[in-house]
N, C-alpha and C positions, 0 to 999 in steps of 0.2 A: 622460923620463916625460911619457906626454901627459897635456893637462890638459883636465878637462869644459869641455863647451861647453854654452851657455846655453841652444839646442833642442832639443825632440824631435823626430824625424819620422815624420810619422804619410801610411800610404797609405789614399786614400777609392775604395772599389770599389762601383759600381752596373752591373748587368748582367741578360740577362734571353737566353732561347734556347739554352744550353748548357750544358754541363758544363765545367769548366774549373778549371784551378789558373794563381793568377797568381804569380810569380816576381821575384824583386828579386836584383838581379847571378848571377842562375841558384841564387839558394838559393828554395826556396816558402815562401809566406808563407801562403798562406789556398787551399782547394779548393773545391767545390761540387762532388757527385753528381750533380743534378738540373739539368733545364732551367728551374725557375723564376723567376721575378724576385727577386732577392736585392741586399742593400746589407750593409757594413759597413765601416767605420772601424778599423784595426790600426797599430800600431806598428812602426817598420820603421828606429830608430835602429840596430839591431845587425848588420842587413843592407844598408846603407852603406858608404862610404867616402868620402875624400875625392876631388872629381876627377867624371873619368865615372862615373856606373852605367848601370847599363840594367834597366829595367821591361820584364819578359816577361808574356804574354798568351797559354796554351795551352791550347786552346777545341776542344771534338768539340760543333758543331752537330746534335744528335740530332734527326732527323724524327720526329713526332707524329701520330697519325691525329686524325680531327675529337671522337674523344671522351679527347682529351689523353695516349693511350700511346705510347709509345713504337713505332714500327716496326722489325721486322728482316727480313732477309735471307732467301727462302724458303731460299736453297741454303744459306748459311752459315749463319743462323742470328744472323745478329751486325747489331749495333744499322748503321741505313741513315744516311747523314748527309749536308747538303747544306746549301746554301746558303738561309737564311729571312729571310723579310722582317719577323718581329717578332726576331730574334738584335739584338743591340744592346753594347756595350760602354762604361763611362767610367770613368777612371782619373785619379784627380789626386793628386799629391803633396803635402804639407803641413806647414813647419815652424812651430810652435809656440814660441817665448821663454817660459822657465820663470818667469822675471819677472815679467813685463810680460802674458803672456797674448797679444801679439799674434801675428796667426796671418799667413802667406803662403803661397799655396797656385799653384800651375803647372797647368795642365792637359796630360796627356798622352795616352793612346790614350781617341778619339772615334770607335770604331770602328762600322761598320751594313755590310749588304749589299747592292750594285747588282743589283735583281733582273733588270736587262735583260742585264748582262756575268755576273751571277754572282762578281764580284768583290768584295773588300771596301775601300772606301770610307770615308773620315775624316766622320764626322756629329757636326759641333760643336753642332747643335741634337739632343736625346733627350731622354726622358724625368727624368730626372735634372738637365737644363738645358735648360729649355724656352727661355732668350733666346739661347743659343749664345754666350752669353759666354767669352773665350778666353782667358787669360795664360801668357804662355810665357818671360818672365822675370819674375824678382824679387831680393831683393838676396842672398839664398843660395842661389836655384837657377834655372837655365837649363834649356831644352831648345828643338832647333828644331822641334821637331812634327814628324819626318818618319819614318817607321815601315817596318818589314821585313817581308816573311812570308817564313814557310819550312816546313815541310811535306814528309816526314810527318814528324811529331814522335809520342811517347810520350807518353800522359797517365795518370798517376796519382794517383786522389785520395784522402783518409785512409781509405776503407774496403779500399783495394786493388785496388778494380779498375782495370783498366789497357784501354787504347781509345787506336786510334790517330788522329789528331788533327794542328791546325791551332797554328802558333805562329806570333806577332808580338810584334814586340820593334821598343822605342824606347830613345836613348839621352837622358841627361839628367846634369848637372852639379851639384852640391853643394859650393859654397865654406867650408862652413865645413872644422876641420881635424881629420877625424875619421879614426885610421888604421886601417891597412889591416884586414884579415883575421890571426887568429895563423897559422894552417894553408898562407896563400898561398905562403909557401916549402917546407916540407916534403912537401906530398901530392903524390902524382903522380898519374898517369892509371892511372884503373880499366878493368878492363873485365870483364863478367861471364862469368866461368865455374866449373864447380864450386870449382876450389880455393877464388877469392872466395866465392864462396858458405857456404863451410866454417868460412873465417875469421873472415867477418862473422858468422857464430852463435855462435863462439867468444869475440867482442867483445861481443855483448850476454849470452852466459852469464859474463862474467867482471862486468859492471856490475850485471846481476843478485843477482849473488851477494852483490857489496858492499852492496846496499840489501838484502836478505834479513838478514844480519851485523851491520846499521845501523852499520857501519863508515863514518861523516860524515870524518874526516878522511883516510881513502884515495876517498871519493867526493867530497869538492873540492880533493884532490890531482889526480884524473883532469878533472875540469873547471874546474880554477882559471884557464889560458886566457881561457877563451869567458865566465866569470863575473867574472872583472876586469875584462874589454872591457865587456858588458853594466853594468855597476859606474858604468865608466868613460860611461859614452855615458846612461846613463834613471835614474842614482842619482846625480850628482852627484862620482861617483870616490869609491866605496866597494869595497872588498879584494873576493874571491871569496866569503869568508865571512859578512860585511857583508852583501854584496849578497841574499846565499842566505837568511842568516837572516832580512831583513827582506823576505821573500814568505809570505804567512801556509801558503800551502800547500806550495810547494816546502822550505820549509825543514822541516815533515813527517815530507817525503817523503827529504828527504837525513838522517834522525833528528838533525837539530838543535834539534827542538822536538818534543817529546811533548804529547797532549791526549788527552784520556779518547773512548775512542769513536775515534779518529782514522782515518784510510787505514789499511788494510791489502794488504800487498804478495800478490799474485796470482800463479800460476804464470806462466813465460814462456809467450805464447803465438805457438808457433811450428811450421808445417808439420811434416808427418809426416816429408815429403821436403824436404830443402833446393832439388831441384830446382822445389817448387811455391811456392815462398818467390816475393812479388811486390817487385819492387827499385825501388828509387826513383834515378836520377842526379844529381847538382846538379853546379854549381858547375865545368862544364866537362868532368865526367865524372872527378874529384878525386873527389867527396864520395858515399856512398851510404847509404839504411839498409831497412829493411825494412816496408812497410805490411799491414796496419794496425799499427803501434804493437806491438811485444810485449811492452813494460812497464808494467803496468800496476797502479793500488791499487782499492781500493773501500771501502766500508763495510763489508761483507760479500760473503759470496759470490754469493748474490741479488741485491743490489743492481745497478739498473740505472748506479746515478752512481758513473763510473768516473775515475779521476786518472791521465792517460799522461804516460810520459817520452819524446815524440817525437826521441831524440835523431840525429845525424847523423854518419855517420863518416870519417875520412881512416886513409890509407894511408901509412906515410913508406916510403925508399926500405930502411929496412935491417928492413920489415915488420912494426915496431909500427903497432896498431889504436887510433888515437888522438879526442876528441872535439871533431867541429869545433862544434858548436851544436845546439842543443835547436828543432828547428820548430815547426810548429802542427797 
């Protein structure tokens, strides 16, 4: 049985010039629609392991005209995209002692564009680190700075649109002794075609249906997995249930806690055709599930403030539709 460890790991994203979804061991962690200048700070203990990972970076540089819209394609019609001299990327990793509060943090993609070659280029000096301060070890994590691209990649972000797109990926070390993934041995490789397509609707109408039923102990029987790990790694090694009940809102949402007024569960919302279903890959091309989100609660039916179950899904070889993790 493993035992918690004393960190959290948290990843710091600053970026500005694209659209982009950044990735940790190929599961996504956080998106952005827009080319704006954006930061935020997310947790990323449950998308870990011990050992290598690798932080991915999958960025569509969308061109802008001089009064900031977007440009497309007269013939296609599809958004124009190139190389920008304000696109910018910084990425650092950060563990946290639940103790002691002290933090360590690595810096990993310091990415900008060479507008002479049109290539992209390491810029330890941006926005975000105006002294170009650089650390590439510390006493739980390593990485040697050195970065891939690869191209074309697939980008989809929470709202579902999907735009083909730029990926770079760095590798980076984590000492302490966090295991694996549950799913790494049983999923196999997907690949999309209608059947999958058929399947995976049939996997969200069955989780559906459980939260409709507020059937809590067959809905953390299907996720007890991914919610013991989560348990195990940001609660201190609390059970699947533990861990559930003590989220003011997931636990809800899994009817282990009633509150007057609460989330109300919404119809699935899901294409007419499963052919127009937009699919998301992770995880090696293992894991998939559907954007935008089709689970979803609200206040009401008006209501704009919505409560999704971003869940994610694996495949085993004898074709149960099983729950790898809940994304963002």
């Amino acid at each position: 049985m493993a035992q918690p460890i004393e960190r959290e790991y948290w990843v710091n994203i600053h970026t500005e010039g694209s659209a982009w979804v950044l990735r940790i061991n190929d599961l996504s962690v956080r998106s952005h629609s827009t080319t704006e200048q954006y930061s935020i700070s997310y947790p990323i203990s449950t998308s870990l392991k011990e050992g290598q990972n690798t932080v991915s970076f999958i960025f569509a540089p969308l061109v802008e005209d001089e009064a900031g819209h977007l440009v497309t394609d007269d013939e296609t019609g599809g958004y124009i995209q190139a190389p920008k001299e304000n696109f910018w990327v910084d990425v650092s990793i950060e563990a946290i002692n639940t103790h002691t509060q002290e933090k360590e943090r690595i810096n990993t993609l310091q990415l900008r564009y060479d507008m002479e070659s049109g290539e992209l280029v390491e810029a330890q000096k941006n926005p975000a680190n105006i002294n170009g301060q650089v650390v590439h070890q510390t006493e739980h994590l390593r990485t040697s700075g050195e970065f891939v691209m690869s191209s074309p990649e697939q980008l989809v972000v929470s709202s579902g649109q999907s735009l083909e797109a730029e990926r770079v990926d760095m590798s980076f070390r984590v000492l302490d002794p966090i295991p694996d993934f549950h799913w790494v041995d049983d999923a196999i490789a997907l690949e999309d075609t209608p059947l999958l397509r058929h399947e995976l609707r049939h996997a969200y109408q069955h989780l559906h249906r459980l939260f409709s039923e507020k059937n809590s102990d067959a809905i953390l029987h299907e996720g007890e997995a991914m919610w013991d790990r989560a348990g195990l790694l940001m609660a201190g090694g609390k059970n699947a249930r533990e861990y559930t009940a003590s989220l003011p809102i997931a636990s809800q949402l899994a009817g282990l806690r009633t509150e007057p007024n609460g989330p109300q569960l919404l119809p699935l919302q899901l294409e007419e055709n499963p052919s127009n279903d937009t699919l998301e890959f992770m995880g090696d091309m293992r894991l998939v599930r559907i954007q935008p989100t089709p689970i979803r609660w609200s206040k009401s039916e008006n209501s704009d403030r919505v409560h999704t179950f971003p869940v994610v899904f694996y495949r085993t070889a004898s074709g149960e539709w099983r729950l790898a993790t809940v994304g963002s």
